[in-house]
Each structure stands twice: as structure tokens, then as C-alpha cells.
C-alpha positions as CSV (number, residue, x, y, z in Angstrom):
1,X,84.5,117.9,93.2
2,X,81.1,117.8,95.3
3,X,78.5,116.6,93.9
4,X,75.3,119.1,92.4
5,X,71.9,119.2,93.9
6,X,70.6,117.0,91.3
7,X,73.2,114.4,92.1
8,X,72.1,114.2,95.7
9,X,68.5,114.5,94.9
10,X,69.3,111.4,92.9
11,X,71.0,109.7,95.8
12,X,67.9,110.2,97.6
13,X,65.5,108.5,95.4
14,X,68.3,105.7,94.6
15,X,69.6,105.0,97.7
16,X,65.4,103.7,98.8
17,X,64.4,100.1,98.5
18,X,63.3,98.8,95.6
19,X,59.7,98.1,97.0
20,X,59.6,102.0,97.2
21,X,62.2,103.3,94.6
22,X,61.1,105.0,91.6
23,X,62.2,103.6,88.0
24,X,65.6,105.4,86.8
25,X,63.2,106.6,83.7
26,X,61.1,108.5,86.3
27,X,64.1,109.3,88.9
28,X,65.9,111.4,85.8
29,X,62.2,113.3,84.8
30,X,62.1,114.8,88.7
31,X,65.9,115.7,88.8
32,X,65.7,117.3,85.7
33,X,68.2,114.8,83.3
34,X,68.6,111.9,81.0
35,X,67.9,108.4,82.0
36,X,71.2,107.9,80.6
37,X,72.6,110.4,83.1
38,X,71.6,108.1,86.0
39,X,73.5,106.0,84.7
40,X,76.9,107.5,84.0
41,X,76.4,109.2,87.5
42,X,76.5,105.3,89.1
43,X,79.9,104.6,87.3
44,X,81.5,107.9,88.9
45,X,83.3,106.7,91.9
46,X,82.2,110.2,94.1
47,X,78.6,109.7,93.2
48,X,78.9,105.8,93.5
49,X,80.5,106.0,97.1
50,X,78.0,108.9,98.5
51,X,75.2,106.6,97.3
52,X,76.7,103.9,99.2
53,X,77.0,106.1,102.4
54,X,73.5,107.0,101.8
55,X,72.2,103.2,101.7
56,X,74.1,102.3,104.9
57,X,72.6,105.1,106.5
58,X,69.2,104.7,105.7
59,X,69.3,100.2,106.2
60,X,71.5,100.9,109.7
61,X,68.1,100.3,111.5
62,X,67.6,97.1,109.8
63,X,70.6,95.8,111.0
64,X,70.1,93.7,113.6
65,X,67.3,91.9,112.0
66,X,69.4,91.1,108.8
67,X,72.4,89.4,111.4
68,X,69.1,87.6,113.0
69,X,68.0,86.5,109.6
70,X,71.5,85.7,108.7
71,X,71.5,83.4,111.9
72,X,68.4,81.4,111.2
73,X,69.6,80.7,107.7
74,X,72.6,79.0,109.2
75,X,71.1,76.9,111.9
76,X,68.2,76.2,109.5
77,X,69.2,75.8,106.4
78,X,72.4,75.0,107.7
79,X,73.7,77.2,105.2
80,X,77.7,77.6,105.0
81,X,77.8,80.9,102.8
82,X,75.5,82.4,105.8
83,X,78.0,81.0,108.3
84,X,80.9,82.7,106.7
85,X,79.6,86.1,106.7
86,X,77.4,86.0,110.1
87,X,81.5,84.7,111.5
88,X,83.4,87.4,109.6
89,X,80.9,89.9,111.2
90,X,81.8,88.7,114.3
91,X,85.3,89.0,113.9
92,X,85.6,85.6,114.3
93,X,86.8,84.6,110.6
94,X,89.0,86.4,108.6
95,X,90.3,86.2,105.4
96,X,93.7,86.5,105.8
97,X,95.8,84.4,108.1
98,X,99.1,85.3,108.9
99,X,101.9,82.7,110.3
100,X,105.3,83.8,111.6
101,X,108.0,81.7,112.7
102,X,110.7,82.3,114.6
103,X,113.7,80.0,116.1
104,X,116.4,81.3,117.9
105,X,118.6,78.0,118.2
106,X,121.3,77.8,116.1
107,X,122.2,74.9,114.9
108,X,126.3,73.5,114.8
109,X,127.0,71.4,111.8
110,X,130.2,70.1,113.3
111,X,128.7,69.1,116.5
112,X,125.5,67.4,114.2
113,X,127.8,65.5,112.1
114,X,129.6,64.8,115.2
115,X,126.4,62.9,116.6
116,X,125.9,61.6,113.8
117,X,128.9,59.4,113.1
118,X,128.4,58.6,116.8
119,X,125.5,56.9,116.0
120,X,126.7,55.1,112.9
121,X,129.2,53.9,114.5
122,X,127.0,52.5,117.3
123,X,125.3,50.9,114.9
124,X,127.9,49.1,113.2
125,X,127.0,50.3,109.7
126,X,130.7,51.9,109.5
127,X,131.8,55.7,108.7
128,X,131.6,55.8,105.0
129,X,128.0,57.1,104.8
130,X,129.0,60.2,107.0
């Protein structure tokens, strides 16, 4: 289902920063519904994820000033939730590790128990224990 005109007419006015954004009172008077609209419209998943295409697009140009921010905070303030998110931007944390193991050698039991009572009987402790 696409979304109406006033949905993306409301995606416009939501999707500016708050310094600039209109109340969701005075957003629903210039699109033409209820407050109460607004708000269903933000719980719709199609309107919810076009608003957050639209709020990417218009903070892109910020970008590299937030990562700049983000790495004054951590020198700084030395601050380790800053950190994490300026390294997983990077690529150079993520949050999932993944650990495979793999061993090709087999190994004989005859020929380990073998060794094995060769030893014990080196050491003079007798074969019962084998």
C-alpha cells in the first residue's frame, strides 16, 4: 500500500529537527487530520520506515560531524559507549563473533592406550590403572 499525500506531507514536517519541527497538534491542522492520526501513522511499519528514510536523508550531511563528535567524546570523556559505536562504524567491532574449529587428526585409541601403559610401566606404578 503507498502511502497518501497527507502521509508524506507528514513525513516532511516529522522527519525536521526538533529545533524546527512543528508540534504533532499543529502538524495534523496543516495535513488535514487528527492529532491522534499522527500518531497511529508512527506505529504503521510503511509510514514508520519512509519516515526513517526521510530522516537519514535529510541528517546524511551531518554525518561527518556527528562521527567527529562521537570521537571527541571518546578521547575526552573517555567515554566507552562512544567507543563502541564510533568502532562498530568502522567495522572494526562487531557484535557477533563466530569461532570454527576444525582438526583433521584422528586419533587411535589402541595406539593411546598403547602409550599409555608404556609410560606406566616406565614408571613403575604397575598396569592395573590402565
Amino acid at each position: 500500500m503507498a502511502l497518501t499525500p497527507e502521509q508524506q506531507e507528514a513525513i516532511e514536517y516529522l522527519s525536521q529537527p526538533k529545533r524546527s519541527r512543528l508540534t504533532a497538534e499543529d502538524i495534523a491542522k496543516r495535513v488535514g487530520v487528527s492529532r491522534k492520526t499522527i500518531f497511529n501513522w508512527k506505529h504503521d511499519p510503511e509510514f514508520a520506515t519512509e519516515l526513517k528514510h526521510s530522516i537519514i536523508v535529510g541528517t546524511q550531511d551531518r554525518l561527518p560531524e556527528a562521527m567527529d563528535a562521537i570521537a571527541d567524546a571518546v578521547i575526552e570523556d573517555r567515554n566507552a559507549a562512544m567507543a563502541k559505536i564510533l568502532l562498530e562504524a568502522h567495522g572494526m567491532l562487531t557484535k557477533k563473533s563466530e569461532v570454527s574449529v576444525s582438526d583433521s587428526k584422528v586419533i587411535d585409541k589402541d595406539a593411546l592406550n598403547k602409550r599409555l601403559a608404556a609410560i606406566v610401566a616406565k614408571s613403575g606404578e604397575g598396569s592395573d590403572r590402565v
